[in-house]
C-alpha positions in Angstrom: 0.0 0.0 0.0 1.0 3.6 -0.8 2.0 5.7 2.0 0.4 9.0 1.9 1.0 12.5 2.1 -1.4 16.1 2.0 0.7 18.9 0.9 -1.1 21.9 1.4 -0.2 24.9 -1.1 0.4 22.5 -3.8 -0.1 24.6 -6.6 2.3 26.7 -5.9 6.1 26.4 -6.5 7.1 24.6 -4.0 4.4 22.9 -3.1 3.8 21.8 -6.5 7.8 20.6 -6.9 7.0 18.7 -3.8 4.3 17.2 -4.9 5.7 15.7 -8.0 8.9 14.6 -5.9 6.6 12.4 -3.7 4.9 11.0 -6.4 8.2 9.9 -7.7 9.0 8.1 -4.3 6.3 6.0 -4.6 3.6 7.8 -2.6 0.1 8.9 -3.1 -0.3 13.2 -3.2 -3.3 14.8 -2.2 -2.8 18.3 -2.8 -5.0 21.0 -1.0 -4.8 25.0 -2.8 -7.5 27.7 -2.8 -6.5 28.5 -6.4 -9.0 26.9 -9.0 -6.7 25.2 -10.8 -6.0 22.0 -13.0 -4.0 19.6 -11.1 -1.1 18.0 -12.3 -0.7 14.0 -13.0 1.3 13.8 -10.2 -1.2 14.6 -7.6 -3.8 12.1 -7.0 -6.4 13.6 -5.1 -6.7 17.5 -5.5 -8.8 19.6 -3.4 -9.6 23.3 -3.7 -10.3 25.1 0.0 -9.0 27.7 2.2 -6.9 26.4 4.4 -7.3 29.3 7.1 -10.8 28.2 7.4 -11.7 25.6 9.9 -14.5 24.5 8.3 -12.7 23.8 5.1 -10.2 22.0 7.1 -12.6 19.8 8.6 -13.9 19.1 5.7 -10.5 18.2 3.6 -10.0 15.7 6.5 -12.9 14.1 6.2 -12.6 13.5 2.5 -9.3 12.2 3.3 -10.3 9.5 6.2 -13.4 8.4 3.6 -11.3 8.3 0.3 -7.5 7.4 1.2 -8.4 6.2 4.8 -5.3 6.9 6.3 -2.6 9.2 6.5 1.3 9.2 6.6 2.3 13.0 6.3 1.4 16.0 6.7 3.5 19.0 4.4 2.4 22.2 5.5 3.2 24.5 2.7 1.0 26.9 1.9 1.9 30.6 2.3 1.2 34.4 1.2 3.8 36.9 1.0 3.4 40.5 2.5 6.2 42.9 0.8 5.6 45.8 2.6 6.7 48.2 5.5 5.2 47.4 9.0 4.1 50.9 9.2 2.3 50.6 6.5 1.0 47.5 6.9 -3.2 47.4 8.0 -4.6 45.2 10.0 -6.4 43.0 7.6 -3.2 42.4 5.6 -1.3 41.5 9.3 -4.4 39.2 9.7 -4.6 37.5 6.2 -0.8 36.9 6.3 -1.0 35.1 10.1 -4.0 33.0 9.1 -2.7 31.7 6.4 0.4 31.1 7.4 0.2 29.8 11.0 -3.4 29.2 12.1 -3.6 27.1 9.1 -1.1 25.2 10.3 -2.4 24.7 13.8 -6.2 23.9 12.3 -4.2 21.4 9.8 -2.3 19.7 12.3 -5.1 19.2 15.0 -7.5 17.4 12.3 -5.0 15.4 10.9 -3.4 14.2 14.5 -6.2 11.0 14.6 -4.8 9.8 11.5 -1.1 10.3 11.7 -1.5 9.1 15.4 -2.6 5.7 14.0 0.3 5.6 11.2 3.2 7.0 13.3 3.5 9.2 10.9 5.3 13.3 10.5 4.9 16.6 10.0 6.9 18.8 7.8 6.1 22.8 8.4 7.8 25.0 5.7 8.9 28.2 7.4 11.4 30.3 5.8 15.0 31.6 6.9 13.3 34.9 7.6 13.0 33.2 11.0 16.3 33.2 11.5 17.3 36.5 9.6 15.2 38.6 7.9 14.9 41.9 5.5 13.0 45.5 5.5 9.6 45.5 4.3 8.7 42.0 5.2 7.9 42.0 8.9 4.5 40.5 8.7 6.1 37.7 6.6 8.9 36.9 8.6 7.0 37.3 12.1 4.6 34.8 10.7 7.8 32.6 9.7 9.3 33.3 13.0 6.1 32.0 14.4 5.8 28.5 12.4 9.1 27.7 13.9 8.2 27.7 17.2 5.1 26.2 16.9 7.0 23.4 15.0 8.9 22.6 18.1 5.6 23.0 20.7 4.1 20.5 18.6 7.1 18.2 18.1 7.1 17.8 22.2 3.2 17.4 22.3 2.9 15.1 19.5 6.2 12.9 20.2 4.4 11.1 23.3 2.1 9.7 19.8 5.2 9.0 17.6 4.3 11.9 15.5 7.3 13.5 14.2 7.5 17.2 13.4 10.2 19.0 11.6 10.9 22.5 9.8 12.5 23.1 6.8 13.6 26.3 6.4 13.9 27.4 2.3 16.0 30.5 1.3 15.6 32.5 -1.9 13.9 29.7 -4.0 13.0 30.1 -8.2 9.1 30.7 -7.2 6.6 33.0 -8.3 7.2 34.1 -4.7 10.2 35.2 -5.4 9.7 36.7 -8.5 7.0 38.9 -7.3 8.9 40.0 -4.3 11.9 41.2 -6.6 9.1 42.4 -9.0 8.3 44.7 -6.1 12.1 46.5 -5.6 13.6 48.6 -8.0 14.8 46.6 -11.1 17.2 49.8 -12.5 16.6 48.5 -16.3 17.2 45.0 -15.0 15.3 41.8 -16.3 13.9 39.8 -14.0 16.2 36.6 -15.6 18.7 39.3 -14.1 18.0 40.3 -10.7 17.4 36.6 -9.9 20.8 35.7 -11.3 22.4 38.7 -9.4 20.4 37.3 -6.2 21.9 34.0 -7.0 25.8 35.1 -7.3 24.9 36.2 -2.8 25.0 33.0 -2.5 27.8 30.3 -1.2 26.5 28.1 -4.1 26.3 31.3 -6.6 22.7 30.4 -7.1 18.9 30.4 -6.0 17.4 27.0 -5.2 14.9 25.3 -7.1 11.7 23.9 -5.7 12.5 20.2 -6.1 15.5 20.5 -4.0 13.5 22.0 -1.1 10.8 18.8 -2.4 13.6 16.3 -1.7 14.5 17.9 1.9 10.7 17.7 2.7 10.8 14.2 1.7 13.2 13.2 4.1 12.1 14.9 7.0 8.7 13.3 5.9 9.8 9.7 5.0 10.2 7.3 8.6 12.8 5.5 7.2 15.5 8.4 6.1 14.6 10.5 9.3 13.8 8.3 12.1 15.7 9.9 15.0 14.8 13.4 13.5 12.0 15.8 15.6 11.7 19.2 16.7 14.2 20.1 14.3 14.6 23.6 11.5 16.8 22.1 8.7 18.1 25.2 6.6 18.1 25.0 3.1 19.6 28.0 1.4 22.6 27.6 -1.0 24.5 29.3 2.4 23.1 32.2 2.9 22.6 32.5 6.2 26.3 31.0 6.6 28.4 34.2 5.6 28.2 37.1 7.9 27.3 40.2 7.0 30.4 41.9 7.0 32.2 39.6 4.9 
């Protein structure tokens, strides 16, 4: 039997990537996005809701438990992206970017603890390195980001006494729509965007942005039992060493 995994944001970049990098390991994808959009081969079961809403995620559960019947993961993807100053930030926007990136995750994780209770099975929260070091005109975003983390290890303590696993990884500057519509934002000087996302790249230890599957294969390992057995609790950063070089150098 397939194991199974929901990845939630899965029509976006990442999530997407991830869900195609599962599929390759052998398991079955249900993908959860609010966009209306035509899901890929790759993802078995696709289901359109708001994740922020705790009816919806009552309801994505339930169709879960009646159509797969059981559940090995849990990716916690999904995300919006605030680029703007926190003085200028309104409430609603402060709101819209903390429900859908961290009460989703709590609302996610509580429904889905019967079934990955009874499969021993793992969480994987994607939070960001703007939890560990962040920019201007993105506090809502990183505080948000700053938040998942946290709650990644509350529930790793809570959840370990089930055999639930629960792990962060932590993406940097990734090849996303995300991405591009943050640098969209700045001032591109008679730069192409091809440009400004090399020149991001050439910050970088590795002289490059990541690419979604290779944040896929990390969530796939803190997902997968058998390549991350001892592993809870933990944040593993992913970002072509960005966060390694000080900066002063």
């Amino acid at each position: 039997m397939k194991r199974v995994v929901l990845i939630t944001g899965a029509a976006g970049g990442i999530g997407n990537a991830t869900a195609q990098v599962f599929a390759e390991a052998g398991w079955h994808v249900v993908g959860v996005d609010r966009q209306d959009v035509e899901a890929p081969p790759w993802i078995d079961h696709f289901i359109r809701a708001d994740i922020a809403d705790p009816d919806a995620v009552d309801e994505i559960l339930s169709a879960v438990t009646a159509r797969e019947g059981c559940l090995h993961a849990l990716v916690n993807n999904a995300a919006i992206q605030l680029c703007k100053s926190l003085v200028e930030t309104t409430v609603a926007e402060w709101d819209a970017v903390m429900a859908s990136n961290v009460r989703s995750v709590f609302l996610t994780a509580q429904a889905a603890f019967p079934l990955l209770r009874e499969s021993r099975g793992a969480i994987v929260n994607v939070s960001s390195v703007h939890a560990l070091a962040t920019s201007s005109c993105i506090a809502a975003y990183a505080a948000s980001k700053g938040a998942l983390l946290a709650l990644t290890r509350a529930m790793a303590l809570e959840f370990g006494t089930h055999t639930i696993r629960v792990n962060a990884v932590l993406p940097g500057a990734v090849d996303t729509s995300m991405l591009h519509d943050g640098l969209g934002r700045g001032h591109a000087n008679g730069h192409t965007l091809d440009e400004m996302v090399r020149g991001l790249g050439r910050k970088h230890v590795m002289g490059r942005v990541g690419q979604p599957e290779e944040i896929g294969q990390a969530i796939l390992f803190l997902a997968d039992g058998s390549r991350s057995s001892f592993m809870t609790g933990q944040a593993m950063v992913v970002d072509g060493g960005a966060t390694a070089r000080l900066s002063t150098e």
